[in-house]
Structures are given as C-alpha cells and as structure tokens.
C-alpha positions as CSV (number, residue, x, y, z in Angstrom):
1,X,-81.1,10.6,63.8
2,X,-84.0,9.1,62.5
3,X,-84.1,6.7,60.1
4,X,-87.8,7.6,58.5
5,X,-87.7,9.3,55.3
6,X,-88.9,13.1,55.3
7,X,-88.9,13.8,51.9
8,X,-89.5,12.8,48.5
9,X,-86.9,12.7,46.1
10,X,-87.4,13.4,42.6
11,X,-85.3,10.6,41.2
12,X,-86.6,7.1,41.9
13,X,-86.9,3.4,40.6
14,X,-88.6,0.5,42.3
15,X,-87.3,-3.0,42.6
16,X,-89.6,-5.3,41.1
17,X,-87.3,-8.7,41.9
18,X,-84.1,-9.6,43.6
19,X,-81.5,-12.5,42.0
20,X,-79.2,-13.5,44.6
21,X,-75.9,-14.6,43.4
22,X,-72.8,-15.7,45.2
23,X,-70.8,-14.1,43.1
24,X,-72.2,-10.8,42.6
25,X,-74.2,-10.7,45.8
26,X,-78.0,-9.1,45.0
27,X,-78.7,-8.8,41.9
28,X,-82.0,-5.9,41.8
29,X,-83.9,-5.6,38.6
30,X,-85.6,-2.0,38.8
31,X,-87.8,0.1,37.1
32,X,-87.3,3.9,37.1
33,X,-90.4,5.4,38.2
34,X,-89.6,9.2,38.4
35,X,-87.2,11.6,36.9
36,X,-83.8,9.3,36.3
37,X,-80.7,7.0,37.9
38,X,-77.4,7.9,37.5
39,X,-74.7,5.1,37.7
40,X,-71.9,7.4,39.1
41,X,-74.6,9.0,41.7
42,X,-74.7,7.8,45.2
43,X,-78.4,6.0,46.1
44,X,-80.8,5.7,49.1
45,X,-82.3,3.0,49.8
46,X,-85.9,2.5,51.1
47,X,-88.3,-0.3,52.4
48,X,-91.6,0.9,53.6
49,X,-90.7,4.3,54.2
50,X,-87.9,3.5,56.2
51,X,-83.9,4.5,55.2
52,X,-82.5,1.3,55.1
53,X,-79.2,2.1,53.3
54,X,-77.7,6.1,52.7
55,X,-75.0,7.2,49.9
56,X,-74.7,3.8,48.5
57,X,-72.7,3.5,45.2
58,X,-74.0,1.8,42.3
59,X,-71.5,-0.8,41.6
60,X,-72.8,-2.1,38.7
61,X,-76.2,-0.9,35.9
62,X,-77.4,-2.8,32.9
63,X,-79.6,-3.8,30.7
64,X,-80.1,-6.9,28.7
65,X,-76.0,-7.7,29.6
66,X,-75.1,-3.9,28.2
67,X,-73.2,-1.5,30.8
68,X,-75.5,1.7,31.2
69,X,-74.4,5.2,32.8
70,X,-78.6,5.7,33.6
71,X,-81.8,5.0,33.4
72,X,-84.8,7.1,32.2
73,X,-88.2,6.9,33.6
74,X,-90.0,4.2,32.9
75,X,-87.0,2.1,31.3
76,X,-85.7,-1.1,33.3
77,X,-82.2,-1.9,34.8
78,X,-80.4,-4.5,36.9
79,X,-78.0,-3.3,39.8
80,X,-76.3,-4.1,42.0
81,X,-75.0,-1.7,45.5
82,X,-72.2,-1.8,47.5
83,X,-74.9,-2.8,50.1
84,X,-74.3,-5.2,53.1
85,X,-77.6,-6.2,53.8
86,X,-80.6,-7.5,51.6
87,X,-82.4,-5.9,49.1
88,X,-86.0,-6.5,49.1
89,X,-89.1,-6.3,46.2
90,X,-90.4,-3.4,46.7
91,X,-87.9,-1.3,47.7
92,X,-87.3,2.0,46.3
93,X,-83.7,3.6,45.4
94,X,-83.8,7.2,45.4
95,X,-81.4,9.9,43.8
C-alpha cells in the first residue's frame, strides 16, 4: 500500500510551528483551514502529500491554555498526537 494521498479530505488544519517539549513531546500549533477538527476523531497526517502518520488520536487540543473538543475553520489550536515521529511546519492533519 502506498503511502501517497489520493484524496482530499474535507476536514483540515495546517501546522504553522512545532514546540518540542520533553515532557509533552511535539507540541503543533495549527490553523484549521477547511470544514473542522474534532478532538475525539482520529487524524492523518501529511507532509508534502505524503501519509506520514494514519488514525492518530488527538491526545491533547487547546487554545490559549483552555481544553477544546474542536476547532472551526479558520480558528487556531495547539495539539499534540499520539505520534512517534516528528511533526513538521507545514504539515497538514486531516479528518
């Protein structure tokens, strides 16, 4: 199985910087660019239209310190995945 994307989701947000922390691991801060995220929805991750990570949970969403259950288009979150490699700028997580 491939590991190039064949279709677009609807539901996307684009990482715009990573804080790495050794206690929390990768810390994304994200901007939803279509539709919505859902905290309790599994997530794909993408890096130049590549699947680099499939049915990833969210393990933690907020904004401004404040638990969220999603994110609306155009609103920013920070994340972070129960995700064993790196997460990139630029990257896009897909519902």
């Amino acid at each position: 199985m491939s590991n190039t994307r064949f279709k677009n989701k609807n539901n996307s947000a684009k990482v715009l910087a990573v804080l790495r922390s050794s206690r929390y691991g990768d810390i994304a801060g994200c901007v939803v660019t279509s539709g919505s995220i859902h905290a309790d929805r599994p997530v794909t991750l993408v890096r130049n239209g590549e699947v680099i990570g499939s049915d990833l949970a969210i393990t933690t969403m907020k904004y401004n310190l404040e638990s969220r259950t999603h994110a609306d288009e155009e609103q920013e979150f920070g994340v972070t995945l129960n995700f064993g490699g790196d997460i990139h700028e630029d990257d896009v997580i897909e519902q």
